[in-house]
N, C-alpha and C positions, 0 to 999 in steps of 0.2 A: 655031852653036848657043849656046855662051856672050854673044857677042853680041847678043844675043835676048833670051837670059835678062835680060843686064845692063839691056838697057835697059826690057823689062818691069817689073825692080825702080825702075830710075829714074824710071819715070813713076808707078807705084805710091805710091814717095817725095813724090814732086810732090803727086801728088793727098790724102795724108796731110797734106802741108807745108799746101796747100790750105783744109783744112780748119782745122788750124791758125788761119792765118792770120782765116778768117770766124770763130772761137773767141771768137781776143784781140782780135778788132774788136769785137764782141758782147759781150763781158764791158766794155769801155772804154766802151761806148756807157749797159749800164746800170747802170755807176759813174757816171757825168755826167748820164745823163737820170732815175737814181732818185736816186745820193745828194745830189747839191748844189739840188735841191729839198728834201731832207729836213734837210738842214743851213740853208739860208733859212728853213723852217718853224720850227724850233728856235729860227733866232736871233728871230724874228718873235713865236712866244709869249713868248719872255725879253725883251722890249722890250716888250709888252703887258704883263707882269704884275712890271716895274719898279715901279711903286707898292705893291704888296703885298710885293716883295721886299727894297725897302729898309726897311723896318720889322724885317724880324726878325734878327737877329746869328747871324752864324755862329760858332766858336770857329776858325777857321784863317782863315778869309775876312774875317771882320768883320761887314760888309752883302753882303748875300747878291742881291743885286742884281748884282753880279757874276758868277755862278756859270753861269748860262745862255750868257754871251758864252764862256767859258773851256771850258764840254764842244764849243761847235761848233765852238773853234779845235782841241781834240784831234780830233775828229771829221773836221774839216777837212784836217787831219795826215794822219788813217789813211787817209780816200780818194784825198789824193793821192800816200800810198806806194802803195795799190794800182794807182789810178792809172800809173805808170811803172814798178811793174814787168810790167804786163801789157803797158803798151806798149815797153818794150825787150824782151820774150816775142815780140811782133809785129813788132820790126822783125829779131830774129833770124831770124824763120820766111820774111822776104819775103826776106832775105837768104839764105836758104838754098834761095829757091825761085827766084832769080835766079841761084844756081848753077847749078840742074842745068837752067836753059833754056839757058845761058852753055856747054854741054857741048858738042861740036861734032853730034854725032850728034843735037843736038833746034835747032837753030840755024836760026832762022825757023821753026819748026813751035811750040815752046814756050815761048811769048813775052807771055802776059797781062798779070803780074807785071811783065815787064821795061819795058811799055810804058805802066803804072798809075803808077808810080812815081817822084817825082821829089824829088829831095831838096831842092831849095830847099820844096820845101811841105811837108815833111818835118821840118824845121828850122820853117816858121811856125807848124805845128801844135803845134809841143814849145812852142816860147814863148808863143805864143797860151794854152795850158793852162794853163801855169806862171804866167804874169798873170793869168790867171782866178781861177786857185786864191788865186795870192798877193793876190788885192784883196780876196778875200773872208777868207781870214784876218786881212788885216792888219787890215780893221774890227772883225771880232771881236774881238780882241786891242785894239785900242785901246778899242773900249767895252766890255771888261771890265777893263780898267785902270783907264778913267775912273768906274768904278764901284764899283771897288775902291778908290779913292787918296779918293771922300769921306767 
């Protein structure tokens, strides 16, 4: 009977873990497929309206032609903290759902996760992002440097 019980709750877990997991997938997807179009959009009208920006002075900035490159680099910042920590959120829940298939009593029977999963792709998907993120920060940043420094 405890037995039973036990593992009732462990699949219970699993399917909670589960859900989890399609959660921090779903939130990661539209941090990337909403905000780094909406951070491109930003840096896109601030490069369009470069001519009318460099005309007026700011009192910290100077030319204010800079100021559009400099919100998308913070912008840029927030989404890729939220970014990683919803994806270390998701690599803890697949790791937690590779425990309880790793349990002797679910071994070959609960195995989705374990067989989804592979850490070299794992590993390209982290850097992959992190290049992604960082090439579009670094242009921002440098052309609101280069905006700033005329």
């Amino acid at each position: 009977m405890v037995d039973e019980n036990s593992n009732y709750l462990y699949i219970e877990d699993w399917k909670v873990t589960k859900d989890r997991i399609r959660h921090f997938d779903d939130i990661i997807l539209k941090i990337r497929l909403e905000g780094i179009p909406i951070a491109l959009a930003l840096f896109s009208i601030g490069y369009y309206l470069i001519p009318i920006l460099q005309i007026n002075e700011v009192p910290v900035f100077g030319n204010a032609a800079c100021i559009p490159f400099f919100a998308v680099s913070f912008y840029i910042i927030g989404l890729m903290g939220m970014d990683f920590v919803h994806f270390v959120l998701l690599l803890g829940s697949v790791d937690h759902s590779k425990w309880i298939e790793n349990l002797p009593q679910f071994k070959g029977k609960l195995q989705i996760t374990t067989k989804l999963t592979n850490i070299k792709l794992t590993w390209f998907h982290l850097i992959y992002a992190m290049i992604f993120y960082a090439s579009i920060l670094g242009v921002s940043v440098f052309v609101g440097f280069h905006y700033l420094l005329m």
